[in-house]
C-alpha positions as CSV (number, residue, x, y, z in Angstrom):
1,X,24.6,1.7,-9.5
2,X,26.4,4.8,-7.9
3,X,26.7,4.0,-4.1
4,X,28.5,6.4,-2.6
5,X,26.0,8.4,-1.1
6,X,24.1,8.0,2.2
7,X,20.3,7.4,2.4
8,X,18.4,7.8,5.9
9,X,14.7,6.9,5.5
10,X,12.6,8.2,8.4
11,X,9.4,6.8,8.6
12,X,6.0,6.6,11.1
13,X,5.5,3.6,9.7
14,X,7.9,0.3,9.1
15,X,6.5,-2.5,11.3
16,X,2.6,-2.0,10.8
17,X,0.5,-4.6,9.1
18,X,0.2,-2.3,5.9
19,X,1.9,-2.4,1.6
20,X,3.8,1.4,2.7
21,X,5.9,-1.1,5.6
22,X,6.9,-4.0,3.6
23,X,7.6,-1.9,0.8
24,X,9.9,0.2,2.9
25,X,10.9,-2.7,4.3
26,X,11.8,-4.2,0.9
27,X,13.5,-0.7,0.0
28,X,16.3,-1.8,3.4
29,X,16.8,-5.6,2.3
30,X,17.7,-4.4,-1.5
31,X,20.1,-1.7,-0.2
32,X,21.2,-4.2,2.5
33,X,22.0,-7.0,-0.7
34,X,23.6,-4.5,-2.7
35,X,25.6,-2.9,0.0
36,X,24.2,0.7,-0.8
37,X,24.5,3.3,2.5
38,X,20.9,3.4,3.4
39,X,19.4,3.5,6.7
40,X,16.2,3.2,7.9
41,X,14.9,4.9,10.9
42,X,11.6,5.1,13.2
43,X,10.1,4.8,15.8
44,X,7.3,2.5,17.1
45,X,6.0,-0.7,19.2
46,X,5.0,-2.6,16.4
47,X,6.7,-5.7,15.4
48,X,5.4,-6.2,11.9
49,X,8.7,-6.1,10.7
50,X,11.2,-8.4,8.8
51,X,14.8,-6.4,10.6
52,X,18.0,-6.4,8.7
53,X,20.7,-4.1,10.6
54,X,20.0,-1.1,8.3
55,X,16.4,-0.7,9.9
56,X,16.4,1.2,13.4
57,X,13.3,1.1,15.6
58,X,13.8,3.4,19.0
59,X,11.3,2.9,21.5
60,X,8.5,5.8,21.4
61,X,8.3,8.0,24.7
62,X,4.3,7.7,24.3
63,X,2.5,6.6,21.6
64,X,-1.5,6.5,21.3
65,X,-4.1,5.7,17.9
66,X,-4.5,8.1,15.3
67,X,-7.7,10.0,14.9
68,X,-9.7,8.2,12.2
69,X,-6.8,5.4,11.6
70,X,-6.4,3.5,14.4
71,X,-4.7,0.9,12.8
72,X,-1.5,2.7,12.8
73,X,0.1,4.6,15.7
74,X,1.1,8.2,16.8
75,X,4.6,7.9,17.9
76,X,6.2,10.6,20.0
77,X,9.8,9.1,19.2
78,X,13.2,9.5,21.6
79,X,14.7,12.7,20.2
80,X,17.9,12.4,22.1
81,X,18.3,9.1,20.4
82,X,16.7,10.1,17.4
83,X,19.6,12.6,17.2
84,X,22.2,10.5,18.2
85,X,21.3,7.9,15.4
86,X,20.8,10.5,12.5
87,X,24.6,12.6,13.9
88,X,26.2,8.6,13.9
89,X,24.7,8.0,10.1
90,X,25.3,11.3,8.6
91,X,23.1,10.9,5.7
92,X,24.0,12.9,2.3
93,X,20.4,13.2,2.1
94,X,17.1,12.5,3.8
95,X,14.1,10.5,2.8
96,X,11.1,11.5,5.2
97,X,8.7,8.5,4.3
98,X,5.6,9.8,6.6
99,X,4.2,13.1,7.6
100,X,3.9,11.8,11.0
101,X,5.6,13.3,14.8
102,X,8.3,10.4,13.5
103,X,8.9,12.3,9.9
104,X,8.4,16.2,12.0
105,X,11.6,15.2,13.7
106,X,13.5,13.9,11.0
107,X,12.4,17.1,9.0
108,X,13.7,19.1,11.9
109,X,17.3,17.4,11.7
110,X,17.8,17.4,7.9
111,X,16.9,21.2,8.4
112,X,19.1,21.8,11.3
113,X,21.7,19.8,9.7
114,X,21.4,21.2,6.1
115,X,20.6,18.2,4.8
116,X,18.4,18.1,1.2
117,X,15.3,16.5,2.0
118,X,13.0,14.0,-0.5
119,X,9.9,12.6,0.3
120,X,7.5,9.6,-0.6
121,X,3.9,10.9,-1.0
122,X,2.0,7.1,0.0
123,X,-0.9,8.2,0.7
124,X,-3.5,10.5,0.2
125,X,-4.2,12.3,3.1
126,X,-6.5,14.9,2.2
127,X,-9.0,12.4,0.3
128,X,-8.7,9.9,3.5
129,X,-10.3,12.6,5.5
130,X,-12.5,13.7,3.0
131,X,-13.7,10.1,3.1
132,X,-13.9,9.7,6.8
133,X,-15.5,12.9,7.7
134,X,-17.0,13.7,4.3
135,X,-16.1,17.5,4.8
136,X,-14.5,19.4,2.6
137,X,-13.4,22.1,4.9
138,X,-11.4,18.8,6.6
139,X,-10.2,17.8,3.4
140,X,-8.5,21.5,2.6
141,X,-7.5,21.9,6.2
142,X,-5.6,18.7,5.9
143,X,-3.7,19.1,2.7
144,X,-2.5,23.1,3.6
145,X,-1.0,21.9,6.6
146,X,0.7,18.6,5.4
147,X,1.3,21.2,2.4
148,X,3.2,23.4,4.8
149,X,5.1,19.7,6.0
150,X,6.1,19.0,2.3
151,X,7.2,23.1,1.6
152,X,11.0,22.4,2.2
153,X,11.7,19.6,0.5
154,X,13.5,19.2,-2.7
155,X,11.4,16.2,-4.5
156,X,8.4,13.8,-4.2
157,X,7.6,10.5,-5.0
158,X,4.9,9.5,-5.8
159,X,4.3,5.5,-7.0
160,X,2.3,6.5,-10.2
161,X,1.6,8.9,-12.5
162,X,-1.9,9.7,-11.6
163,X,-1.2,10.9,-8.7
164,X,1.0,13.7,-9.7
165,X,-1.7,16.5,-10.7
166,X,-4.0,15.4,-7.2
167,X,-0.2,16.0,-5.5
168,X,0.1,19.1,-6.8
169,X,-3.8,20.7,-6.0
170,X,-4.0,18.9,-2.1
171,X,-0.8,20.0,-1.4
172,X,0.2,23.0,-3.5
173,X,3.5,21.0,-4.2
174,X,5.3,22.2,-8.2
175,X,4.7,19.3,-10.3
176,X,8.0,19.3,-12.0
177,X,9.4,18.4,-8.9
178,X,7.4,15.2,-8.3
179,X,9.2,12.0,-9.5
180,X,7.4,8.9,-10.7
181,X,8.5,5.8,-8.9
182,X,8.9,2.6,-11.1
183,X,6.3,0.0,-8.9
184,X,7.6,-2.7,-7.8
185,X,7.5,-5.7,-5.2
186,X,9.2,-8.9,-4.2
187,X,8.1,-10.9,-7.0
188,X,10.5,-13.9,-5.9
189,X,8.5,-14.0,-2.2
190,X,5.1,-13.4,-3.6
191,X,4.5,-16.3,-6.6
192,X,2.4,-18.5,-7.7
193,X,3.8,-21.3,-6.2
194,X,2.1,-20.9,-2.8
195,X,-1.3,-21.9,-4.8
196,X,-3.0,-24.4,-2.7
197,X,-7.3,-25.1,-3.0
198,X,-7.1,-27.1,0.3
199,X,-6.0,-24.3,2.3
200,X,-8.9,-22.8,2.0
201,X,-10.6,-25.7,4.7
202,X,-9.0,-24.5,7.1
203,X,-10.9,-21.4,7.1
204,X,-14.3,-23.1,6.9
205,X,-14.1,-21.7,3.1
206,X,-15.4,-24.7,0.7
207,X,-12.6,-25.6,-2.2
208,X,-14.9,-25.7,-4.9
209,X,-16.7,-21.8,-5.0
210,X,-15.1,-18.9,-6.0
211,X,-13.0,-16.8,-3.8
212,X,-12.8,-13.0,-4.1
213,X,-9.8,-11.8,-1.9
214,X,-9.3,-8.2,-0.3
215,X,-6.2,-7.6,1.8
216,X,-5.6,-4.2,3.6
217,X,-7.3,-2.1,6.3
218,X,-10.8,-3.1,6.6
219,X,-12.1,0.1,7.0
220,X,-14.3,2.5,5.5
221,X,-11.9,4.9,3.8
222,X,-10.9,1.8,1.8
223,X,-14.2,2.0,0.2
224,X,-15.7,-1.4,1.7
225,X,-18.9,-0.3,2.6
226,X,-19.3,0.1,-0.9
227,X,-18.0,-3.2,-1.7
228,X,-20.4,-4.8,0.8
229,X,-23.2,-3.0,-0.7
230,X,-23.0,-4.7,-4.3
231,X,-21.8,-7.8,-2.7
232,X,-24.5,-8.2,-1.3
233,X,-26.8,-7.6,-3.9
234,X,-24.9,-9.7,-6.1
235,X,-25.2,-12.4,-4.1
236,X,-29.2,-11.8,-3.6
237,X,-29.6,-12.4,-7.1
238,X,-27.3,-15.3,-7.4
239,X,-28.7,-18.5,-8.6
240,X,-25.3,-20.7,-7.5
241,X,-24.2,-18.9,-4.5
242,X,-20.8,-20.4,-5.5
243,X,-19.2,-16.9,-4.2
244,X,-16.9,-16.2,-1.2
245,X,-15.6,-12.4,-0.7
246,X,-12.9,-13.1,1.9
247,X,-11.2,-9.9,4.0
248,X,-7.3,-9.8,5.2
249,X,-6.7,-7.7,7.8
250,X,-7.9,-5.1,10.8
251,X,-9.7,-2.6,11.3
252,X,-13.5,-1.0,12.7
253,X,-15.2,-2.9,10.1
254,X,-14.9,-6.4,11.9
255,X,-17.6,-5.2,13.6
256,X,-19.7,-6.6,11.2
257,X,-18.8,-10.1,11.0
258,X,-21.9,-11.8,11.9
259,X,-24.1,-9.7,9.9
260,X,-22.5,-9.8,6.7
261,X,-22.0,-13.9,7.4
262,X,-25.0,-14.7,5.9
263,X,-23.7,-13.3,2.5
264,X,-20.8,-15.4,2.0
265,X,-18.4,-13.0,3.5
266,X,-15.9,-13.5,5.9
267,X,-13.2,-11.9,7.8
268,X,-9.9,-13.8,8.1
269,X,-7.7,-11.0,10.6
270,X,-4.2,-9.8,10.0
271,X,-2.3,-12.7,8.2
272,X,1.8,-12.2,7.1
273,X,4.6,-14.6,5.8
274,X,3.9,-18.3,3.6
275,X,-0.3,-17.6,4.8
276,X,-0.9,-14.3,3.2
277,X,1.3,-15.6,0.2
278,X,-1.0,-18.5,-0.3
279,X,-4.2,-16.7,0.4
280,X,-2.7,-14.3,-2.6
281,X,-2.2,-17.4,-4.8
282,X,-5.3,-19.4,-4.0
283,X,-7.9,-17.2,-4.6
284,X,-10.1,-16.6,-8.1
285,X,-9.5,-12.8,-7.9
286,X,-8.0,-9.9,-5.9
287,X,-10.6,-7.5,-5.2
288,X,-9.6,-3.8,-4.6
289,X,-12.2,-1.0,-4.5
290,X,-10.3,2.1,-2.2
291,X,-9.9,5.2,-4.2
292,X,-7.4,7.2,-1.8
293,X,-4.2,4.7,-2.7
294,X,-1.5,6.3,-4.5
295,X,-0.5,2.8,-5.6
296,X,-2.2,0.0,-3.6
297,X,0.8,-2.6,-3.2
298,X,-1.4,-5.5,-2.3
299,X,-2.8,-5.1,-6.1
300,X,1.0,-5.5,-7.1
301,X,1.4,-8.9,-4.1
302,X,-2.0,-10.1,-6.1
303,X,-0.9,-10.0,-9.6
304,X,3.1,-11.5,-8.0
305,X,0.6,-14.1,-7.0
306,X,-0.8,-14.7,-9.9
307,X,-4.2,-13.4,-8.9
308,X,-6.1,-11.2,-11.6
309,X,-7.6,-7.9,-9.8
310,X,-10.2,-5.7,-9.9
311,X,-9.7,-1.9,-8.9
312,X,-11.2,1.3,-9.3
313,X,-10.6,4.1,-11.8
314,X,-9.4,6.6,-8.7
315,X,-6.5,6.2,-7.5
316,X,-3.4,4.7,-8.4
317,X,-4.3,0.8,-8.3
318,X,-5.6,1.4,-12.0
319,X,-2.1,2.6,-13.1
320,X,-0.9,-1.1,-12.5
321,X,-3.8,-2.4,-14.8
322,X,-3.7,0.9,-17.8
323,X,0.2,-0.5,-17.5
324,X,-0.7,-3.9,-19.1
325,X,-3.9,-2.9,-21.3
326,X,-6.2,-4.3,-18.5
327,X,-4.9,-7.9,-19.6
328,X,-4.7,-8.7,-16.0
329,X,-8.4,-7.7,-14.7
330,X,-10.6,-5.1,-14.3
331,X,-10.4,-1.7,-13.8
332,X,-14.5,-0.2,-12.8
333,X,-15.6,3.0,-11.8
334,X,-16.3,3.3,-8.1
335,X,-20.3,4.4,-8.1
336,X,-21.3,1.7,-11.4
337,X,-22.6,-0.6,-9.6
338,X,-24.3,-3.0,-12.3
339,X,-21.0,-3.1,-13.9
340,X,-19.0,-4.4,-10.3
341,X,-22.5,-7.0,-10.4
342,X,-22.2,-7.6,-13.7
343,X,-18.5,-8.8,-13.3
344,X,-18.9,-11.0,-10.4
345,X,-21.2,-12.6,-12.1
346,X,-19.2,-13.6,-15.1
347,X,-16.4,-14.7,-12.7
348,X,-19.3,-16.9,-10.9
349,X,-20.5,-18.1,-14.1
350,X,-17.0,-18.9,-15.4
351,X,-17.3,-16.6,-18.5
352,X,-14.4,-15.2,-17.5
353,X,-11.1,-16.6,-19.3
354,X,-9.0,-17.2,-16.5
355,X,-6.7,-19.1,-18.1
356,X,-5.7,-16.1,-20.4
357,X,-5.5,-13.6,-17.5
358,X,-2.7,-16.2,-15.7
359,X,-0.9,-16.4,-19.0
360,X,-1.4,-12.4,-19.4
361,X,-0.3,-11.8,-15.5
362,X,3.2,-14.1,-16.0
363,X,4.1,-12.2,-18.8
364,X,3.6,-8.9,-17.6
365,X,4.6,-9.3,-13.6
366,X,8.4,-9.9,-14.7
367,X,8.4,-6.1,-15.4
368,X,7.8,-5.4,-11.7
369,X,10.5,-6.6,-9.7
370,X,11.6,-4.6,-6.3
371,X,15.1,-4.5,-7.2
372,X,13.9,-2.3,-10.5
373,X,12.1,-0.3,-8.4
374,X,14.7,0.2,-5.8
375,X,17.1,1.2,-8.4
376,X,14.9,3.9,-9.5
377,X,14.3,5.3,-5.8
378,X,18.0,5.3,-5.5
379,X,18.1,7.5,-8.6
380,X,15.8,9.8,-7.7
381,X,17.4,10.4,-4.8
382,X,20.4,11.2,-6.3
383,X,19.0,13.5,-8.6
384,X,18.1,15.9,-5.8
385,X,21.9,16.0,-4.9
386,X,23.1,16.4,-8.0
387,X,20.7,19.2,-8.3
């Protein structure tokens, strides 16, 4: 691997509770193993965040929660020290991670400085405010100016394939130069191994029903509302009531705890580390219905985990599955709500061959390590400077 060249990431987001930070943060401790020049730098209050010395994280001069994502932060970072940090690295080239006032900056500097500039398209901006305002004047508005962000860069990434044509309408960005990243994640931190039924007492959960797992923001552009919808109708009609849908993380949705209790379903908060991993490993399936992910790398933590999932045909969580033939779960359109019944049903009922989608997950995960996929980001960035 060529390792001459200096990387600075700059990035909104690197210590929140979400797949886009550990991945990034995954991205620092492969570069940091194979001693490649690569920094990362932001700027936030969060402490999500697993440091090694290439990750920087200034202080923000103000910071305050973003309009219809208030899980994650608006950072207005130092720009003194921003500038100090990105004159002392002197990248060869700079990754802008996040169209946030943290990414403006850096996109100001690698500007100013002449630097070429690629950029990681994680998520889908536009369709997230289609899907919390349901305008599409709000939708258009929002991709021509993160279009204008995006207009002096050299490349994108984006982490699959199906992305690249929705890239190229929201944003008016040239296809052929949008790269497809190889997905990847830890697969030696998230593994089966962490499987444990009696963990689940602890949560009040009985051992002996089936557990359907989300992890992610619980909120409504993540499609739960939906979810909750045909839960709870599945569960209605349910002669066993043998089902648990359990929900990792944070968000506005909490708020209904107590009324969707009664349906088997509860909410567990923000979990990280050996917990999450075990939640991952101990559950029946990984259930993942958001249509505005350009990847979804909790579906990749699942499937590490050797959880089988189910996704949705938007988006690129269904990538992952198409990859492996759908030997590894189930890949159902968003609105068919008989067929999302239909399957937690047969998963209820145990006419689902779990067995064969373990055996189908071990064979296949091997081919998404992190350290794969961080040698392909490090190609792609080269490209652009050999351009």
């Amino acid at each position: 691997m060529q390792k001459d060249k200096k990387i600075l990431l700059i990035t909104d987001t690197v210590a929140d509770a979400n797949g886009v930070s550990r991945f990034i943060q995954d991205m620092a401790r492969c570069a940091y193993e194979y001693k490649v020049p690569f920094k990362v730098l932001s700027a936030t209050s969060k402490t999500y965040c697993e440091l090694n010395p290439n990750i920087c994280i200034l202080k923000p001069l103000l910071r305050f929660r973003m309009p219809f994502y208030k899980e994650l932060d608006v950072a207005f970072p130092p720009y003194l020290k921003m500038t100090k940090e990105f004159k002392k690295f002197n990248p060869d080239i700079v990754h802008i991670s996040t169209p946030g006032l943290v990414g403006f900056f850096g996109l100001c500097l690698a500007i100013w400085y002449k630097k070429p500039i690629v950029g990681t398209y994680h998520t889908n901006f536009p369709m997230y405010i289609y899907e919390n305002t349901k305008s599409n004047f709000a939708r258009g508005t929002t991709g021509f100016f993160i279009g204008l962000f995006y207009k002096k860069f050299s490349a994108l990434i984006t982490r699959s394939k199906e992305y690249i044509p929705n890239i190229s309408k929201d944003i008016s960005f040239k296809e052929e130069k949008i790269h497809v990243l190889k997905p990847g994640t830890d697969i030696k931190k998230f593994n089966s191994s962490y499987k444990d039924s009696n963990s689940w007492k602890q949560y009040d959960i009985p051992v002996n029903v089936k557990k359907f797992l989300y992890v992610g923001r619980i909120t409504c552009e993540k499609n739960l509302d939906l979810l909750f919808s045909y839960w709870k109708e599945f569960y209605d009609k349910s002669e066993l009531k043998n089902s648990y849908l359990v929900l990792v993380g944070e968000g506005d949705l909490e708020s209904k705890k107590e009324e969707l209790k009664d349906f088997n379903i509860r909410f567990l908060g923000h979990k990280r580390g050996e917990e999450l991993y075990t939640l991952y490993a101990s559950s029946d399936f990984f259930v993942f219905p958001s249509i505005t992910d350009t990847l979804g790398q909790v579906v990749l933590e699942a499937l590490a985990c050797g959880t089988p999932a189910i996704v949705t045909t938007i988006g690129g969580p269904n990538s992952i599955l198409k990859a492996t033939n759908n030997e590894v779960g189930f890949v159902l359109e968003s609105n068919d709500k008989d067929a999302w019944i239909k399957i937690f049903n047969e998963i209820e009922q145990d006419s689902i061959d779990l067995k064969q989608l373990h055996i189908n997950i071990k064979k296949h995960i091997k081919n998404y390590s992190i350290e794969s996929s961080f040698e392909n980001f490090i190609e792609i960035n080269y490209q652009v400077l050999d351009m």
